[in-house]
MILOTOR-53057 format. One line per 5 residues: number of its first residue (from 1); their letters; for each residue x, y, z of N, C-alpha, C. Coordinates in nm, 3 decimals, always signed. Example, Ala and Ser with C-alpha at 12.3 -4.5 7.8 and 13.67 -1.06 7.14 Angstrom:
2
1	as	+1.319:-0.569:+0.780:+1.230:-0.450:+0.780:+1.320:-0.330:+0.780  +1.285:-0.225:+0.708:+1.367:-0.106:+0.714:+1.290:+0.003:+0.787
This chain:
218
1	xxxxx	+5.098:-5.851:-10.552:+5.007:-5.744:-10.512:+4.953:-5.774:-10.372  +4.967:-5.665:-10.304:+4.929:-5.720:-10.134:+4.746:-5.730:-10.144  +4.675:-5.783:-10.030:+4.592:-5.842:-10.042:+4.454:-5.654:-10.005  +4.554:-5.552:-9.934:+4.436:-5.434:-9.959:+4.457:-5.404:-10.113  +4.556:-5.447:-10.179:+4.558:-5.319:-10.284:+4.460:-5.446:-10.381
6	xxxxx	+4.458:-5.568:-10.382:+4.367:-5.703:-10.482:+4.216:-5.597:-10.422  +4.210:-5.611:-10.303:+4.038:-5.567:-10.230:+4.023:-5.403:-10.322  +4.102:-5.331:-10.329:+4.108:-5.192:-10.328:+4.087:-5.200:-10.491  +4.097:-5.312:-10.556:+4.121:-5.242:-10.783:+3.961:-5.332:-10.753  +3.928:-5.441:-10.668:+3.819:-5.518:-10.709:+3.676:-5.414:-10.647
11	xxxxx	+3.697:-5.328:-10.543:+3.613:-5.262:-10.480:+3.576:-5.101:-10.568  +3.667:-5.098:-10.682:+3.720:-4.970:-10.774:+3.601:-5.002:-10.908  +3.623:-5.145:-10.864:+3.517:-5.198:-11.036:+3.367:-5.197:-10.992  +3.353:-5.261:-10.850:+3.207:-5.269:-10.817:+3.144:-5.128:-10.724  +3.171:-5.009:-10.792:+3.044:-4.901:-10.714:+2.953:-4.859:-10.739
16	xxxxx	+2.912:-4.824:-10.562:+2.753:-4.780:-10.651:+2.614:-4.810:-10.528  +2.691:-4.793:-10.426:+2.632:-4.751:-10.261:+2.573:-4.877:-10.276  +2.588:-5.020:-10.268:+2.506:-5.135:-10.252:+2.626:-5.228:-10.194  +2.522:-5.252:-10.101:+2.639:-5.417:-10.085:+2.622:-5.513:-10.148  +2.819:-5.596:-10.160:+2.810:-5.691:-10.240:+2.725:-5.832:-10.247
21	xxxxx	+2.686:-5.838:-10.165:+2.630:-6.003:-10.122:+2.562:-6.007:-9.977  +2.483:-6.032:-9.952:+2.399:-6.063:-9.839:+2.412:-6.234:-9.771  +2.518:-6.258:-9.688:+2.577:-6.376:-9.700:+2.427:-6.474:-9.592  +2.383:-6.588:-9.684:+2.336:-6.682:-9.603:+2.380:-6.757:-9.503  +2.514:-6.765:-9.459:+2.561:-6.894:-9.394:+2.536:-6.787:-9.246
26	xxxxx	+2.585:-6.886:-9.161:+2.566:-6.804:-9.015:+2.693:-6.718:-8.988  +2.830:-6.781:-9.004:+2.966:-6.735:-8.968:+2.968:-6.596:-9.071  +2.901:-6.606:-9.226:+2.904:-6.480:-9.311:+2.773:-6.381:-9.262  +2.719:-6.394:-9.214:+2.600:-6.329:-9.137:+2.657:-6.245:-9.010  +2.743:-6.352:-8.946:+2.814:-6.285:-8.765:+2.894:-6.207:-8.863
31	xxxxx	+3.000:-6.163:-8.983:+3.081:-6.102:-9.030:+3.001:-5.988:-9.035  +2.928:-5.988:-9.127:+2.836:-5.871:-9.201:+2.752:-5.796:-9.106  +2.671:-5.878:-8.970:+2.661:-5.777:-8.847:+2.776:-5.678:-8.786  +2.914:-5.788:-8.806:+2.950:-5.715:-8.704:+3.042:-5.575:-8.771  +3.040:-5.620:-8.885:+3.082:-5.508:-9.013:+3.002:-5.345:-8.967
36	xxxxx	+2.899:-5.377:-8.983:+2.768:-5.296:-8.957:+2.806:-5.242:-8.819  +2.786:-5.296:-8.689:+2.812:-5.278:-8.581:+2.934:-5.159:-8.567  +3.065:-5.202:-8.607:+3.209:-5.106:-8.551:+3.142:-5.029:-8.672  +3.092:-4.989:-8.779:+3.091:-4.865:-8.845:+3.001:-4.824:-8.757  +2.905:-4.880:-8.754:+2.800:-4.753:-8.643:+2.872:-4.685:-8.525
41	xxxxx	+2.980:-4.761:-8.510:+3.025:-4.688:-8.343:+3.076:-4.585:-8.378  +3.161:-4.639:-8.556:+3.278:-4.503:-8.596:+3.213:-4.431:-8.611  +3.071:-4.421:-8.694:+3.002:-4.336:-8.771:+2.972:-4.214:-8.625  +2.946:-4.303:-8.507:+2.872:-4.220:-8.414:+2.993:-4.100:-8.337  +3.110:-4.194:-8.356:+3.245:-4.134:-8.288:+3.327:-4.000:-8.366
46	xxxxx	+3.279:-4.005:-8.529:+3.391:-3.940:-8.573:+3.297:-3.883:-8.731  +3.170:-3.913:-8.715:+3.105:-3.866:-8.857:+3.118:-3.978:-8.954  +3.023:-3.959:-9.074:+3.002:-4.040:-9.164:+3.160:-3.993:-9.214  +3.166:-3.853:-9.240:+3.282:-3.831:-9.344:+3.433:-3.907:-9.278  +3.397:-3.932:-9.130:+3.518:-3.951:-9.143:+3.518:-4.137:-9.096
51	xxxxx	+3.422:-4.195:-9.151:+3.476:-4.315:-9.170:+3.518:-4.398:-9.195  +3.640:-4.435:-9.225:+3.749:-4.498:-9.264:+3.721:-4.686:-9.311  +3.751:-4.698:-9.418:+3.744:-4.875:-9.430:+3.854:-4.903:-9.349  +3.998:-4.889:-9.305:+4.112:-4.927:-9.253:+4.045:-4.972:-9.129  +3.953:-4.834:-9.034:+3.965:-4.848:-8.923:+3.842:-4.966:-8.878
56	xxxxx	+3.767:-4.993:-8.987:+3.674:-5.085:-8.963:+3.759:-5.230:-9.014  +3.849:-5.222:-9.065:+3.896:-5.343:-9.085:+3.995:-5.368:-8.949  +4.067:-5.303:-8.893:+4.105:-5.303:-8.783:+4.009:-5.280:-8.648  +3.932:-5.251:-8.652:+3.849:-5.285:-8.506:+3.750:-5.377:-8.524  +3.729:-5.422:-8.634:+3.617:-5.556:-8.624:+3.730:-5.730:-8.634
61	xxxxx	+3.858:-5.660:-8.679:+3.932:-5.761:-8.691:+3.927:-5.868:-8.804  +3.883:-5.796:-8.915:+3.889:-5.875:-9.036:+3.967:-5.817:-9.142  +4.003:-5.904:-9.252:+4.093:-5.906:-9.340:+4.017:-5.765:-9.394  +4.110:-5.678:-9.536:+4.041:-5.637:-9.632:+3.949:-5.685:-9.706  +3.991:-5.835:-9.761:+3.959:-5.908:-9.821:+3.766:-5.958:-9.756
66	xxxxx	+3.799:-5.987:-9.635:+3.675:-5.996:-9.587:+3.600:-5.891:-9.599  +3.626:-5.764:-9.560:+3.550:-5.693:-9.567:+3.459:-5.654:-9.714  +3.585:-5.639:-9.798:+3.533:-5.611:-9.958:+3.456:-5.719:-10.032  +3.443:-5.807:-9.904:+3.381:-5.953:-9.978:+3.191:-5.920:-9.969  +3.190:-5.780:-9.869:+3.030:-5.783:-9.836:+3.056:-5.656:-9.930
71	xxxxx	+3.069:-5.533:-9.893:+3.071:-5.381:-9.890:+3.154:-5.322:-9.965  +3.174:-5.314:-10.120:+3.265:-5.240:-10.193:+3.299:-5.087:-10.137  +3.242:-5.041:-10.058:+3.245:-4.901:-10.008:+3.208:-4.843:-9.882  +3.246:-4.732:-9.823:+3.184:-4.667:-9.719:+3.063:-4.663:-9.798  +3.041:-4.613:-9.879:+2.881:-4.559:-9.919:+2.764:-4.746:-9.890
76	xxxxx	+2.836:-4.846:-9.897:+2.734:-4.953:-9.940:+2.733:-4.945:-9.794  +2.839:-4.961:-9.677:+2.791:-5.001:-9.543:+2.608:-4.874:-9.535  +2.708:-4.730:-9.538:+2.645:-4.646:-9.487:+2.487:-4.656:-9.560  +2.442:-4.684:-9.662:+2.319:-4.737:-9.716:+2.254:-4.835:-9.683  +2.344:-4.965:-9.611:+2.272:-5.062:-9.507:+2.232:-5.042:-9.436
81	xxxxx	+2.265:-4.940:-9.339:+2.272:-4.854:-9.236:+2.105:-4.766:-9.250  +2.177:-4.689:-9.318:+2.013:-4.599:-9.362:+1.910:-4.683:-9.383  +1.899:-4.773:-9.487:+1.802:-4.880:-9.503:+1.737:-4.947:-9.361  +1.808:-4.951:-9.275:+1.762:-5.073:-9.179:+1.707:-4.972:-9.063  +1.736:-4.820:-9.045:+1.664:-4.707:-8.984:+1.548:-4.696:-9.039
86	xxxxx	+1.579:-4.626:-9.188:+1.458:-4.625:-9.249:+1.319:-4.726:-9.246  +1.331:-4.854:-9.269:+1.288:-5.006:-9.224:+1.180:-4.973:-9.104  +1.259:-4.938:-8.998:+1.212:-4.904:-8.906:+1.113:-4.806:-8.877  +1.143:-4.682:-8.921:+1.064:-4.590:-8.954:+0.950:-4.571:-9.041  +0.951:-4.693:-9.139:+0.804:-4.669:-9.231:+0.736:-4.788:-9.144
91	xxxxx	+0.768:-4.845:-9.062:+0.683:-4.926:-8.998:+0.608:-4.814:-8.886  +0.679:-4.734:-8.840:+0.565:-4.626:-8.730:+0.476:-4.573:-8.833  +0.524:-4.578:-8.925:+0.415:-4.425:-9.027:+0.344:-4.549:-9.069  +0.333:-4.662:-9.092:+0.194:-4.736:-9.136:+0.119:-4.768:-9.018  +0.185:-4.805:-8.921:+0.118:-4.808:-8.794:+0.023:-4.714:-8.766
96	xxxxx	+0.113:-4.596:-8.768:-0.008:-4.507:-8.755:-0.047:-4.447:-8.836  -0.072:-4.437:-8.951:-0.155:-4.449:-9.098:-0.262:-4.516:-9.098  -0.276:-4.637:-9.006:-0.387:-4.740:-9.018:-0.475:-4.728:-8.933  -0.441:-4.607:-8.809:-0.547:-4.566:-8.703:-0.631:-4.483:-8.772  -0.587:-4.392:-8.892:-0.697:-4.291:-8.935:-0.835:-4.333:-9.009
101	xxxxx	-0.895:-4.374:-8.914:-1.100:-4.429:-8.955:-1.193:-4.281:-9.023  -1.125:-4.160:-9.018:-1.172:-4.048:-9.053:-1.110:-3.933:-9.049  -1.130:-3.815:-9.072:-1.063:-3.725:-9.127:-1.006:-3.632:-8.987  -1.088:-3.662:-8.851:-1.073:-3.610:-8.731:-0.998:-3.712:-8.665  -0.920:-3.825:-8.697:-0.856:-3.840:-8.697:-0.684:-3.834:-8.721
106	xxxxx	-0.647:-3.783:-8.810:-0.570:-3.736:-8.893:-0.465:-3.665:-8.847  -0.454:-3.524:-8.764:-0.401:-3.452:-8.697:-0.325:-3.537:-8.594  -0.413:-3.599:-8.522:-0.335:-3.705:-8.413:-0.233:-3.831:-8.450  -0.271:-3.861:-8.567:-0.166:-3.956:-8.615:-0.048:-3.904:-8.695  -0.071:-3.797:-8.766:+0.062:-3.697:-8.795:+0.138:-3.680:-8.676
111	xxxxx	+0.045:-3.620:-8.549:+0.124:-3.554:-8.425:+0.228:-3.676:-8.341  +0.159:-3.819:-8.365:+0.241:-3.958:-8.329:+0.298:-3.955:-8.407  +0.376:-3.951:-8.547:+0.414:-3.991:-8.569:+0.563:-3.881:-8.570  +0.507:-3.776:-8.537:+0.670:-3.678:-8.537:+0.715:-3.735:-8.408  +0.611:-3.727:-8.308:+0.698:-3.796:-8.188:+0.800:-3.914:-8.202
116	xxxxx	+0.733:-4.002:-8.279:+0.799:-4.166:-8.293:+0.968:-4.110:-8.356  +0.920:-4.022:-8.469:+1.060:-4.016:-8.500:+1.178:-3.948:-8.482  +1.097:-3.846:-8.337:+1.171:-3.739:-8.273:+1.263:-3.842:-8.202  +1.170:-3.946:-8.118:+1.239:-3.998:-7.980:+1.321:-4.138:-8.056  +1.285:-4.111:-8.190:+1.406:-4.231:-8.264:+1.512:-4.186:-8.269
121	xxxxx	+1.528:-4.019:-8.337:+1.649:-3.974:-8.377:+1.759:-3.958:-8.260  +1.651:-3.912:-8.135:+1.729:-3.907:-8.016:+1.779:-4.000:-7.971  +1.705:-4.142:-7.985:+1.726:-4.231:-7.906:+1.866:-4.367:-8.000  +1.863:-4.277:-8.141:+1.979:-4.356:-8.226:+2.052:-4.250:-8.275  +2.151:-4.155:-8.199:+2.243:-4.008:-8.251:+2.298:-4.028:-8.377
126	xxxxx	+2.355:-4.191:-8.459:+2.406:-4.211:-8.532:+2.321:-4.182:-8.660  +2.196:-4.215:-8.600:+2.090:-4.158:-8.780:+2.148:-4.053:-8.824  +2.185:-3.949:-8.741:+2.188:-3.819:-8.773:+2.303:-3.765:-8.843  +2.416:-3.846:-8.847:+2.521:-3.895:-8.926:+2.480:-3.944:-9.019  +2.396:-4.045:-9.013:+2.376:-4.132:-9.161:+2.281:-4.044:-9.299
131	xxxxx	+2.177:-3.971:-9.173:+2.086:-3.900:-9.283:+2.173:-3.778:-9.338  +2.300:-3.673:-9.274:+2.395:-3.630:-9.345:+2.441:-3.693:-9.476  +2.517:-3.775:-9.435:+2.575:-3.841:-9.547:+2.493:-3.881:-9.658  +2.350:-3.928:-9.622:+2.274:-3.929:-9.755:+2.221:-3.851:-9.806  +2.245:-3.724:-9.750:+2.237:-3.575:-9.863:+2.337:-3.581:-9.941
136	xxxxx	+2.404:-3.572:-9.892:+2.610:-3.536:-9.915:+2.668:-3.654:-10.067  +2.635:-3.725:-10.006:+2.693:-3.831:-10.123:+2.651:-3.830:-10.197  +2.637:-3.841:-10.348:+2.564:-3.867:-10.460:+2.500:-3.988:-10.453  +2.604:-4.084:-10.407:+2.549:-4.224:-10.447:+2.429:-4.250:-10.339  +2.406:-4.201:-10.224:+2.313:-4.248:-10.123:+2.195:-4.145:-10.124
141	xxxxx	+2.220:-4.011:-10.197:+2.109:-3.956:-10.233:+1.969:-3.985:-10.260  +1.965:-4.096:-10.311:+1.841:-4.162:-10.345:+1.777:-4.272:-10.278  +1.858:-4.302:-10.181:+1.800:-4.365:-10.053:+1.719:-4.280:-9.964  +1.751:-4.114:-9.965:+1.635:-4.043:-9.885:+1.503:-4.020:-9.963  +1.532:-4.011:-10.105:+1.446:-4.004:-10.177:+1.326:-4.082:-10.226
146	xxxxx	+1.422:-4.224:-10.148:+1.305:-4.367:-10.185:+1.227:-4.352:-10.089  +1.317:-4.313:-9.951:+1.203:-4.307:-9.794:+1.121:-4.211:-9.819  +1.166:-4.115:-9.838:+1.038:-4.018:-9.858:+0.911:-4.034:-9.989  +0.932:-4.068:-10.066:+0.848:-4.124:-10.140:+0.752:-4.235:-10.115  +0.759:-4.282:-10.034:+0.715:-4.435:-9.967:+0.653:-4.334:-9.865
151	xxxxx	+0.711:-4.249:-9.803:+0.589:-4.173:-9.708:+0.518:-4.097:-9.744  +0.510:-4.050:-9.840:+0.452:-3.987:-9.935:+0.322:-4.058:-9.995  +0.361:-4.181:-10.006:+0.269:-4.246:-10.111:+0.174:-4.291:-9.990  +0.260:-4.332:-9.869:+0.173:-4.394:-9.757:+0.045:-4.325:-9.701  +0.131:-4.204:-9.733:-0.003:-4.107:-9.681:-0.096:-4.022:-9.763
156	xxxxx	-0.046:-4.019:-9.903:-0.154:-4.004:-10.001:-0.279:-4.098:-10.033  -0.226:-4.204:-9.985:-0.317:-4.346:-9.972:-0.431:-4.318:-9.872  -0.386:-4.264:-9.750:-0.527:-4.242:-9.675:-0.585:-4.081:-9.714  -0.484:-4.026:-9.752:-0.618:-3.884:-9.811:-0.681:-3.906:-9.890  -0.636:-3.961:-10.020:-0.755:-4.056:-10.152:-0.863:-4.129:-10.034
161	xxxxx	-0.863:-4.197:-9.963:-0.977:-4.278:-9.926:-1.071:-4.162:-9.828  -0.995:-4.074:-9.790:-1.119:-3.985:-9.660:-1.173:-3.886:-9.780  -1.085:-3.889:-9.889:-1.136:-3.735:-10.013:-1.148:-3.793:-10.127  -1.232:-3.897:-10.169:-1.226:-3.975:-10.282:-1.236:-3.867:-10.389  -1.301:-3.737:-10.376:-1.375:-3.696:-10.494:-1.257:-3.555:-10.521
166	xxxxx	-1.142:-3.533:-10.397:-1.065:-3.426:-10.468:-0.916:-3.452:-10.533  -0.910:-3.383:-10.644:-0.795:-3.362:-10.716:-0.641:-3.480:-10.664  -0.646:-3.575:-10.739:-0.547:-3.669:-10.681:-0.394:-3.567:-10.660  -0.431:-3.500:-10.797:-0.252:-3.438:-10.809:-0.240:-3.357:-10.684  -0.358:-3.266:-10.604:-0.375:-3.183:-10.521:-0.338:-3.268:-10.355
171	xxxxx	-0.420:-3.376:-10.394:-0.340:-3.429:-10.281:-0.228:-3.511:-10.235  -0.167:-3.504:-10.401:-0.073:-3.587:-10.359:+0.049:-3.458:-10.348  +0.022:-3.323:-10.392:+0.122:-3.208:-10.345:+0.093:-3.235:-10.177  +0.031:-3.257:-10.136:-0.017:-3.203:-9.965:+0.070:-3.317:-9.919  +0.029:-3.455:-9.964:+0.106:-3.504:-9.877:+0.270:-3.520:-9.875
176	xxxxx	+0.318:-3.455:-9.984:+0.465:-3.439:-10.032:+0.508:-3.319:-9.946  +0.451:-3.230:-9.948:+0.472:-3.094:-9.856:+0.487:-3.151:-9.715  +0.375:-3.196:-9.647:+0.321:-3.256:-9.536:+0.470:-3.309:-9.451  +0.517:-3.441:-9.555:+0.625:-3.541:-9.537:+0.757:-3.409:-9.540  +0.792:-3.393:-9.616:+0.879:-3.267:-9.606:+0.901:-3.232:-9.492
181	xxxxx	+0.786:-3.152:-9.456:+0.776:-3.050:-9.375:+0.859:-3.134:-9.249  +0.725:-3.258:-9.217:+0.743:-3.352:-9.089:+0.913:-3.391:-9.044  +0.975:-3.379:-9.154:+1.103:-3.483:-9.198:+1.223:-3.314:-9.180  +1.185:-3.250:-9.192:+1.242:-3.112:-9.162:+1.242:-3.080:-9.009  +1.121:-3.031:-8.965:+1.131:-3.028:-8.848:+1.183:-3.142:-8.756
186	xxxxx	+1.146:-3.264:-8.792:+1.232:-3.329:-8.667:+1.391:-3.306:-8.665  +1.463:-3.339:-8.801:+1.595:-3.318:-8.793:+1.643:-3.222:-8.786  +1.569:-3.066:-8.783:+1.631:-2.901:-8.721:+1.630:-2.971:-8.565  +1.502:-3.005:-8.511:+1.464:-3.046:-8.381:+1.605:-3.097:-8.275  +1.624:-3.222:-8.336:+1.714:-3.338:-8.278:+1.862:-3.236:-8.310
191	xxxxx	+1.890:-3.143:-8.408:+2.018:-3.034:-8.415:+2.013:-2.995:-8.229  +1.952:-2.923:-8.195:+1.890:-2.869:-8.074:+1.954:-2.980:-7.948  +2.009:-2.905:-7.846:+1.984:-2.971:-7.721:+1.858:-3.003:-7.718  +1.809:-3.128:-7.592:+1.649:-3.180:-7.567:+1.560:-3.088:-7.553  +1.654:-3.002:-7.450:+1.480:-2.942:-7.404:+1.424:-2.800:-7.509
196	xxxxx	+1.528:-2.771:-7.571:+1.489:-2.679:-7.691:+1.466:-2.775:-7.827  +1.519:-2.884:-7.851:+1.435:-2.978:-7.994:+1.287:-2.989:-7.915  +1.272:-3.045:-7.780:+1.108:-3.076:-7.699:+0.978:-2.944:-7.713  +1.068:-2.849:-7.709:+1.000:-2.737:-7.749:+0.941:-2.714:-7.886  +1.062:-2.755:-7.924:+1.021:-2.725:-8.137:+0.948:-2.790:-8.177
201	xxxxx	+0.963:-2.930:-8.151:+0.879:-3.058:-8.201:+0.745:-2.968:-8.159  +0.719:-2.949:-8.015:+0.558:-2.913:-7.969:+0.506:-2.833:-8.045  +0.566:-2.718:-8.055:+0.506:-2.577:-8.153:+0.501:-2.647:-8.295  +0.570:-2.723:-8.335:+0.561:-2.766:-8.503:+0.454:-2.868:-8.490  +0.410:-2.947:-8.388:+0.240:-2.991:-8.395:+0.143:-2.911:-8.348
206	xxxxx	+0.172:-2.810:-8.313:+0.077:-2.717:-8.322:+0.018:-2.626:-8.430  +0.149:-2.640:-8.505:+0.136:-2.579:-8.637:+0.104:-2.653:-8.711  +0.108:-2.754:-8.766:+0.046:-2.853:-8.804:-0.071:-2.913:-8.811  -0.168:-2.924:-8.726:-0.220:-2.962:-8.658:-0.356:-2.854:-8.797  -0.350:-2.746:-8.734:-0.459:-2.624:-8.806:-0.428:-2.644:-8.947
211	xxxxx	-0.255:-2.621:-9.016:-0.212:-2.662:-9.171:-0.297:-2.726:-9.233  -0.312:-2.840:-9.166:-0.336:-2.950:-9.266:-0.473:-2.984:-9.293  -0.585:-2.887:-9.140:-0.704:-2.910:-9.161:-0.757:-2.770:-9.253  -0.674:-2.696:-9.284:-0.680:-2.574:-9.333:-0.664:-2.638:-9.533  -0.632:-2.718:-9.532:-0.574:-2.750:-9.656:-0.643:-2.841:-9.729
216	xxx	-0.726:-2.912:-9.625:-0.778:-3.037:-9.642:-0.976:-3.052:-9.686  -0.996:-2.880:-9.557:-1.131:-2.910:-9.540:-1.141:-2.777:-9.561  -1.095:-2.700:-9.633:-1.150:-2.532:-9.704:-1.232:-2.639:-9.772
């Protein structure tokens, strides 16, 4: 049995959008970056859908065998991938989660934080591939679902403390809507050439901005 088709029945048994092993040593570490690395280029060059295990085993220059030794799947790279964006991204939203000292605060740290993730999406084109594919796939589906939930919760956390005394379930719809909403508009936004996403983003904190004090402080 040649050594893709051994990788190909062993990669058939283990799915399920996760990678296989998170290697400690340094030489399995330089593998597993650089694994990561040529899919991001493919991902950026040719779409999630069309990224190929062959062509990542041929431009990173490793066996099948190596490869299937981290990543049973496109779906496990492409979930490393999302994960380590995402990573990134709940670190701006606590950041600025932790500026809000009061309720007139609030508006301004929503309005930072669409920016942060406007000038992320722009500034990494490949998210925009990756967050596709984690609609699209079944198996990575629930990787958008964990991020958004985690922003969700992040920011239900500071409306409980500025509104101790209203309706938890009430605010925890607002901040589910809220996150939605935020997580909508940027990625119609970043669809857009710059200077028409620069536009959208502005008007959608403008709209925003009244929403939420409309929702908050009737």
């Amino acid at each position: 049995m040649s050594e893709q088709r051994r990788a190909t029945r062993r990669r058939q048994q283990d799915r399920g959008g996760q990678p296989r092993r998170i290697p400690r040593q340094q030489r399995g570490r330089e593998r597993f970056e650089k694994i990561l690395a040529v899919a991001a280029e493919l991902i950026e060059s040719h779409g999630s859908d069309g990224l190929k295990m062959s062509e990542i085993v041929e431009k990173a220059g490793l066996s099948f065998g190596a490869l299937y030794q981290y990543f049973p799947d496109k779906s496990a790279i492409i979930r490393t991938l999302a994960d380590r964006f995402n990573e990134e991204g709940r670190r701006c939203v606590e950041a600025e989660l932790a500026k809000v000292v009061d309720a007139a605060a609030l508006p301004a740290a929503l309005a930072n934080i669409v920016d942060e993730y406007y000038a992320f999406f722009r500034r990494e084109p490949v998210m925009r591939d990756i967050w596709h594919a984690t609609h699209t796939d079944k198996q990575l589906q629930q990787v958008d679902a964990e991020d958004m939930e985690f922003h969700t919760q992040a920011f239900l956390a500071v409306l409980v403390r500025l509104w101790p005394d209203r309706d938890r379930s009430e605010l925890q719809a607002i901040a589910r809507l809220t996150m939605q909403l935020l997580a909508a508009a940027v990625r119609y936004a970043v669809s857009l050439e710059a200077e028409k996403g620069d536009r959208t983003i502005a008007l959608f904190k403008k709209m925003q901005g009244p929403d939420i004090g409309r929702l908050l402080l009737e």
